[in-house]
C-alpha positions in Angstrom: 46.8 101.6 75.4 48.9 104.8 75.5 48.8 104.6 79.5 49.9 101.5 79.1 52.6 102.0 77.0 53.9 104.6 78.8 54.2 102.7 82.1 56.4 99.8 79.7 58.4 102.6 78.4 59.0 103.7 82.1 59.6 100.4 83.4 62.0 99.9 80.4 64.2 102.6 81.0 64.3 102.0 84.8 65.5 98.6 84.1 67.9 99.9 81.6 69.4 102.9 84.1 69.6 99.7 86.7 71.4 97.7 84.4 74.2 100.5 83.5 74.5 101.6 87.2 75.5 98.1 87.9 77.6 97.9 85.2 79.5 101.3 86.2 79.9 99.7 89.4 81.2 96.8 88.3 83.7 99.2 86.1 84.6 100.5 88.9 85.8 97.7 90.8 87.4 96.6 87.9 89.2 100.2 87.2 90.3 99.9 91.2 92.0 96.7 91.1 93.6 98.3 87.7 95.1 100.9 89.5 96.7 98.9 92.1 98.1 97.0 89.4 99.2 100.4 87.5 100.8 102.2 90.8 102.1 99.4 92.7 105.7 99.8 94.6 108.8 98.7 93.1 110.5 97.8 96.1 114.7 98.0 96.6 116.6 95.7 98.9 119.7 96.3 100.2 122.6 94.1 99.1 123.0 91.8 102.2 119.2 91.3 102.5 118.8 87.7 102.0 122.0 86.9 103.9 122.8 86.1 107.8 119.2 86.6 108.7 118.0 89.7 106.9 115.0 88.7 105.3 113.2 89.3 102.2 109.3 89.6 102.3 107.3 86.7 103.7 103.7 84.9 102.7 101.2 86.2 105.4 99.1 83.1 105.1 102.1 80.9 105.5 103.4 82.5 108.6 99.6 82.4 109.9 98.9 78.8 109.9 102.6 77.9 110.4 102.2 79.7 113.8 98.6 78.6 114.0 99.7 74.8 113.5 102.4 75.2 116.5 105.7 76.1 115.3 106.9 79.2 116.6 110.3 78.6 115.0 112.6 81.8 113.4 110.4 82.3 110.0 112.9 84.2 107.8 112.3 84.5 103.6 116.0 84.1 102.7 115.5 82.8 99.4 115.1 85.9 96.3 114.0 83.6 94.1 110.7 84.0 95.7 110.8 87.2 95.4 112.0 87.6 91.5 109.6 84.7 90.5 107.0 86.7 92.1 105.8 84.2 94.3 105.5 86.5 97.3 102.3 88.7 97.7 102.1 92.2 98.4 98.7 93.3 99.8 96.5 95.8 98.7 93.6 97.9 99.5 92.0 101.3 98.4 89.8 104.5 99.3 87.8 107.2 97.4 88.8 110.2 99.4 87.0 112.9 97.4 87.9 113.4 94.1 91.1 111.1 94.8 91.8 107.4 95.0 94.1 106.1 98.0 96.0 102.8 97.6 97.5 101.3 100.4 100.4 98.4 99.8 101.1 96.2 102.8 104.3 93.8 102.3 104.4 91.3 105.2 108.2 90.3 106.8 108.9 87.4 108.9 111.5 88.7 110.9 113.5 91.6 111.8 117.3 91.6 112.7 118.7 93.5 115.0 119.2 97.1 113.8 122.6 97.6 116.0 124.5 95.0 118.1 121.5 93.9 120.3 118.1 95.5 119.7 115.4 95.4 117.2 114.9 91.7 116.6 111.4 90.6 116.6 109.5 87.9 114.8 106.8 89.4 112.3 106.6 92.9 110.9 104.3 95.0 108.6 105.3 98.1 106.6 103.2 100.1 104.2 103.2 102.6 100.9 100.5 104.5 100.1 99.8 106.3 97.1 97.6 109.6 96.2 96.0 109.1 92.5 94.9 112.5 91.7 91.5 113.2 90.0 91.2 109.3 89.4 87.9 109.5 87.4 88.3 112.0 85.1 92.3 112.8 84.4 94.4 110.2 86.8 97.4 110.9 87.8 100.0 109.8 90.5 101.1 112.7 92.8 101.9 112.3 96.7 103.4 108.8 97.9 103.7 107.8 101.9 106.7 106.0 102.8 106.1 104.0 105.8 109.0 103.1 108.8 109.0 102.3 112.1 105.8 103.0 113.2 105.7 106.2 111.4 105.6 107.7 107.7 106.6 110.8 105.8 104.9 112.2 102.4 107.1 113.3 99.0 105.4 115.0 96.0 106.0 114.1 92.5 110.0 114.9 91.4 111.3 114.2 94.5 110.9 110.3 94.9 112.2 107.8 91.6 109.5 106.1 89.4 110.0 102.3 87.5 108.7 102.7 84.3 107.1 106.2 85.1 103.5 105.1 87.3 105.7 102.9 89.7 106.7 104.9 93.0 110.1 103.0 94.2 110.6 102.4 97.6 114.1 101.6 99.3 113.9 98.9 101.7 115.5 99.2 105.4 118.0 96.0 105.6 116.8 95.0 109.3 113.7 96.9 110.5 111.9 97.0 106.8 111.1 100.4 106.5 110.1 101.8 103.3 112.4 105.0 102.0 112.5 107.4 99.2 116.4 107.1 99.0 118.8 104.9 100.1 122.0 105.4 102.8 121.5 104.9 105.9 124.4 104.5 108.9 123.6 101.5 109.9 122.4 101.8 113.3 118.9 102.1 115.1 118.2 105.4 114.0 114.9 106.3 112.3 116.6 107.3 109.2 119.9 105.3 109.3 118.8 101.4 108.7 121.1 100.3 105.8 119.6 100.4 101.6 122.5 100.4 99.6 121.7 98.1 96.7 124.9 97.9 95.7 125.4 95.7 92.6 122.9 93.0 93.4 120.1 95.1 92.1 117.7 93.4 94.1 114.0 94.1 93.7 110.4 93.3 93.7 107.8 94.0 91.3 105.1 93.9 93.4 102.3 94.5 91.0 103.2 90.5 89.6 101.4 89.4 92.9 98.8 91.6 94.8 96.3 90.4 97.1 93.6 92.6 98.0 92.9 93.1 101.8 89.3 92.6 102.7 87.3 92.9 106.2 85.1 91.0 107.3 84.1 86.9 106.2 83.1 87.0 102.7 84.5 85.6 99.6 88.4 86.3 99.0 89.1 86.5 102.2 91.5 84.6 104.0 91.5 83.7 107.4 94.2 85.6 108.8 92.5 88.9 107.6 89.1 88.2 109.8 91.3 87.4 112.8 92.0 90.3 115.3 94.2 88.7 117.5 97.7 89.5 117.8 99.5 86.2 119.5 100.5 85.2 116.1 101.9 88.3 115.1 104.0 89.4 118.3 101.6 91.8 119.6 100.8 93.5 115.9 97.6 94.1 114.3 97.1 93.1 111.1 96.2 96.0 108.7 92.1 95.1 108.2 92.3 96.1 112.5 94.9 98.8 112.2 93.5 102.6 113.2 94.9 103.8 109.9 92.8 101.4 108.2 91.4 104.4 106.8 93.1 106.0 104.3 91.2 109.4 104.0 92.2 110.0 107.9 95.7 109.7 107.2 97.9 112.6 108.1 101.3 113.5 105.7 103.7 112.6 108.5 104.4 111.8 111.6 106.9 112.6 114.4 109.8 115.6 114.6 110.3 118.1 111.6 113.9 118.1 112.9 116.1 115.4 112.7 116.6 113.1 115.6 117.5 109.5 116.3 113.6 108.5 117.2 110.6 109.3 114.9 111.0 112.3 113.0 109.0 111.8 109.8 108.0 115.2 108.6 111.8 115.8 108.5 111.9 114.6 105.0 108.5 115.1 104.5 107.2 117.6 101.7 104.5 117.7 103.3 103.4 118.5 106.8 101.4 116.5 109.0 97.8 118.0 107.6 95.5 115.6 105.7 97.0 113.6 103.3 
């Protein structure tokens, strides 16, 4: 009798460590999506965006089966009520690298202008932000943020970009090429620094955190179909981020491109960072 209640003890307590590791990991899925929601980009669009063809974010399951359905017409989100009704997603997907949690934000653009009299244009265009939150299990805290542009990125530390309400990085928006900047300007030509983000007194923005969609590989449940598809006829000749090479956010380095400034990429020239391990 006591061997036998000592194997129903042991079995009992198994079952119950079982149970709580799958709770924790349920917790932790739960805390994951959390912090997307806590640390998502508050995004900044210049004051002409949504006029003559500069376009505000776009649904990336619209464009899909609108291109996949035939029409390869001009697909341009002109309308910012779509954006302040939140009815545009912004997509989402994270990384435990080490004692830090990486979160990636993809916004998705129909079209691109031209950045100067007669180059730039192309039909559909991704940019990214991605966020470093420091010691997420224990004492979580947002430090370094990625700005993405043209190909390219650069890496500010905490202080030297602007919050939203303190946890939400902002991100000024490149009027024709999209890029994603910790300041606004910009000349107004092709330069990698010089698009246009003057907001002006439109003050128009995105909450992005009212409508994330997580990015998933692969076929399984919450997926959508433009996420499993590698091709690139539908998007110009661009990956979508589930087949991107910096799909993985704990390769990642700080910056990319010149230290010095020049007209092509030259990141790390407003990096804080250099281009080590992000």
């Amino acid at each position: 009798m006591a061997g036998g209640g000592y194997y129903m003890l042991c079995c009992w307590v198994f079952g119950a460590l079982c149970c709580l590791l799958m709770l924790s990991h349920t917790g932790l899925a739960l805390d994951v999506s959390q912090f997307a929601q806590d640390y998502a980009p508050y995004l900044r669009f210049d004051q002409k965006e949504g006029d003559g063809d500069r376009c505000f974010p776009h649904n990336a399951s619209d464009y899909y089966n609108t291109r996949l359905a035939g029409d390869w017409s001009r697909q341009c989100n002109q309308d910012y009520n779509t954006i302040s009704s939140a009815q545009i997603p912004t997509y989402w997907h994270a990384q435990t690298c080490g004692y830090h949690l990486h979160i990636a934000y993809w916004t998705f653009y129909g079209y691109n202008h031209d950045c100067d009299c007669c180059s730039g244009e192309r039909d559909a265009w991704w940019e990214f932000l991605v966020i470093k939150v420091r010691d997420w299990e224990l004492s979580p805290h947002l430090h370094e943020v990625m700005f993405g542009q043209k190909k390219g990125w650069y890496t500010r530390i905490p202080g030297h970009y602007e919050t939203h309400n303190v946890t939400h990085p902002v991100a000024y928006v490149g009027k024709t090429n999209h890029g994603n900047y910790h300041d606004d300007g910009g000349t107004g030509t092709c330069c990698y620094f010089e698009d246009f983000r003057n907001t002006g007194d439109k003050d128009q923005h995105m909450k992005t955190w009212l409508n994330l969609v997580e990015l998933r590989q692969g076929n399984g449940e919450g997926v959508e179909s433009w996420m499993s598809d590698p091709s690139t006829d539908v998007w110009n000749g661009q990956q979508v981020p589930t087949f991107r090479s910096d799909w993985d956010l704990c390769d990642l380095t700080c910056c990319t491109g010149s230290s010095l400034i020049l007209c092509g990429t030259c990141g790390c020239f407003k990096s804080d960072l250099d281009d080590s391990h992000f």
